[in-house]
C-alpha positions in Angstrom: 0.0 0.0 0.0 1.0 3.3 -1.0 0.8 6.7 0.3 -1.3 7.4 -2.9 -4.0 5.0 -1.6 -4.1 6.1 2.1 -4.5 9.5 0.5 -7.5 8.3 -2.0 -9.2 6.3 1.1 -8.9 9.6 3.2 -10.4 11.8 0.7 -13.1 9.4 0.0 -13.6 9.6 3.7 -13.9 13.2 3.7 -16.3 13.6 0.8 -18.2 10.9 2.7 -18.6 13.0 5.8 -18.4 16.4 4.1 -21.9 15.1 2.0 -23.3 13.6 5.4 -22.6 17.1 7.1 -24.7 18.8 4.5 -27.2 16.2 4.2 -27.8 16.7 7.6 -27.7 20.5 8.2 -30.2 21.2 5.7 -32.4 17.9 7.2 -32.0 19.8 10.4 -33.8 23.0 9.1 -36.6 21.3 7.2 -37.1 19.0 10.1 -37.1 21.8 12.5 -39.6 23.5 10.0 -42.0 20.2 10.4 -41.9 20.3 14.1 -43.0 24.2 14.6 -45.8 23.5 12.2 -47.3 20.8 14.7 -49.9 22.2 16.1 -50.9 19.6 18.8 -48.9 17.1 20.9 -50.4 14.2 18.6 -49.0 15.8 15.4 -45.8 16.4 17.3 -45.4 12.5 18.0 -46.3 11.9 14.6 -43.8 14.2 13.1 -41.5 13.3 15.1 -42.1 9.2 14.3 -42.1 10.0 10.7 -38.7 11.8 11.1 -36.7 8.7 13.1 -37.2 6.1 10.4 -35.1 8.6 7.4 -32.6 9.5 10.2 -31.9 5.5 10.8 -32.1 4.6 6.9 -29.2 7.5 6.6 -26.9 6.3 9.3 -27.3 3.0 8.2 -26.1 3.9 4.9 -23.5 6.3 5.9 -21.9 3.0 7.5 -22.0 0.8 4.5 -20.3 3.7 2.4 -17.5 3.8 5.6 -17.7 -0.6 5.7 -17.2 0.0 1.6 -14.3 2.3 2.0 -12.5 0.6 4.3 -13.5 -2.9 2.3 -11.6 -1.4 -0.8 -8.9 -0.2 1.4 -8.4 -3.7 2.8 -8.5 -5.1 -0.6 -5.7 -2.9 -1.6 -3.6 -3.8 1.0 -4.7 -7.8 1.2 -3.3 -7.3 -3.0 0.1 -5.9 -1.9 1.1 -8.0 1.1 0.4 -10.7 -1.3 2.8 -9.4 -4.4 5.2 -9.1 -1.6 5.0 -12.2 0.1 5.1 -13.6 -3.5 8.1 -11.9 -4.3 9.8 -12.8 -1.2 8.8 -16.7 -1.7 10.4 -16.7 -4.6 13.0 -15.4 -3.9 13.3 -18.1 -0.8 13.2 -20.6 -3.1 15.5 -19.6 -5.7 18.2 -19.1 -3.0 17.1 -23.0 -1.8 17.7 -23.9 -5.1 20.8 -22.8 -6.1 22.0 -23.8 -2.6 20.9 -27.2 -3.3 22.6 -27.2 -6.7 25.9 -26.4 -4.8 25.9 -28.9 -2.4 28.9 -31.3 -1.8 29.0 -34.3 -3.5 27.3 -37.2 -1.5 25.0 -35.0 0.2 22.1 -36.5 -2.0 20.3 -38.0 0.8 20.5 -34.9 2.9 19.4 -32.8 0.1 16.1 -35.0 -1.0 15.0 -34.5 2.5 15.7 -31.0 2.7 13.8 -30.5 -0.4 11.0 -32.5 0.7 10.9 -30.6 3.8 10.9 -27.3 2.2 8.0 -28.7 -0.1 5.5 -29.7 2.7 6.4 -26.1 4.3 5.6 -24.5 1.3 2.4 -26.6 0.7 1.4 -26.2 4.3 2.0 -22.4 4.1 -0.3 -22.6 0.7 -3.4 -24.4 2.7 -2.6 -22.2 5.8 -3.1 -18.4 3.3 -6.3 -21.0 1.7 -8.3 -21.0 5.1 -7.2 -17.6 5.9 -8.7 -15.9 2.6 -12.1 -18.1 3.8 -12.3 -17.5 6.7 -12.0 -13.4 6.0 -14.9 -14.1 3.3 -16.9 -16.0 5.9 -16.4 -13.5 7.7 -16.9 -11.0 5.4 -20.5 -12.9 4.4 -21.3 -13.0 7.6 -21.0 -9.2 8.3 -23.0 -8.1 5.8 -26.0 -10.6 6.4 -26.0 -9.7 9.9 -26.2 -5.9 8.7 -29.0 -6.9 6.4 -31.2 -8.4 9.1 -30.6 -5.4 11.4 -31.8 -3.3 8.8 -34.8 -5.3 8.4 -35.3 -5.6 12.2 -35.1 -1.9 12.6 -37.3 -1.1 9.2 -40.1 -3.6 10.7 -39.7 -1.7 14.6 -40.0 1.3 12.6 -42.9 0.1 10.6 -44.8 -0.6 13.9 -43.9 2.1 15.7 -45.3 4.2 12.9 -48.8 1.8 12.5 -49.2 2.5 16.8 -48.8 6.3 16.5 
């Protein structure tokens, strides 16, 4: 990761929140607007229900945008680790290589099983990055379809709230 991408997440960031702080100042006024116009305590409550539901909608979207951002961000990162670590593992094995080429004569034996060893690390460190990457989708999976159903959960409160006011 470079500093071009830090600087790209950051600005998203701040357009992010920059938009929201708009959004919500001129909300603010128009909402303040609704309330004065009530002109009893039952189409206070009612205003006031009809104004939580947008308000909850909002924030929940403002966090997927910041979950999205930070996703991408992640991404980025997850992608150059990985060109590193690839880099870096081939270079490992390159030098294991040539070492192996240079070994003394009647070190066969000892060489087979070196390279065997070095083969099941490599293999085991292949599975190992296999149920990582799941596991982070799983997780990932998981996230969102929790998010989902506490949207819904809050959109059906909502709903009945606004059917008992």
């Amino acid at each position: 990761m470079n500093f071009n991408t830090e600087q790209f997440t950051a600005t998203q960031q701040a357009n992010l929140n920059v938009a929201a702080g708009k959004a919500a100042v001129g909300e603010s006024f128009a909402n303040m607007q609704a309330l004065m116009a009530a002109k009893s305590p039952q189409d206070l409550m009612a205003v006031q229900a009809a104004l939580v539901q947008p308000a909850v909608e909002k924030s929940v979207s403002y966090g997927r945008h910041l979950a999205d951002i930070a996703n991408s961000t992640g991404a980025e990162f997850t992608k150059a680790v990985e060109s590193k670590m690839a880099e870096s593992e081939l270079a490992v094995k390159s030098l294991v290589e040539n070492s192996l080429k240079n070994a003394p004569a009647g070190s066969d034996a000892a060489v087979a099983v070196f390279k065997t060893a070095y083969e099941a690390g490599q293999t085991a460190a292949e599975t190992l990055k296999k149920v990582a990457k799941q596991a982070a989708d799983t997780a990932e999976s998981n996230l969102k379809a929790a998010t989902a159903q506490a949207e819904a959960s809050v959109k059906a409160a909502m709903s009945k709230a606004k059917t008992k006011a």
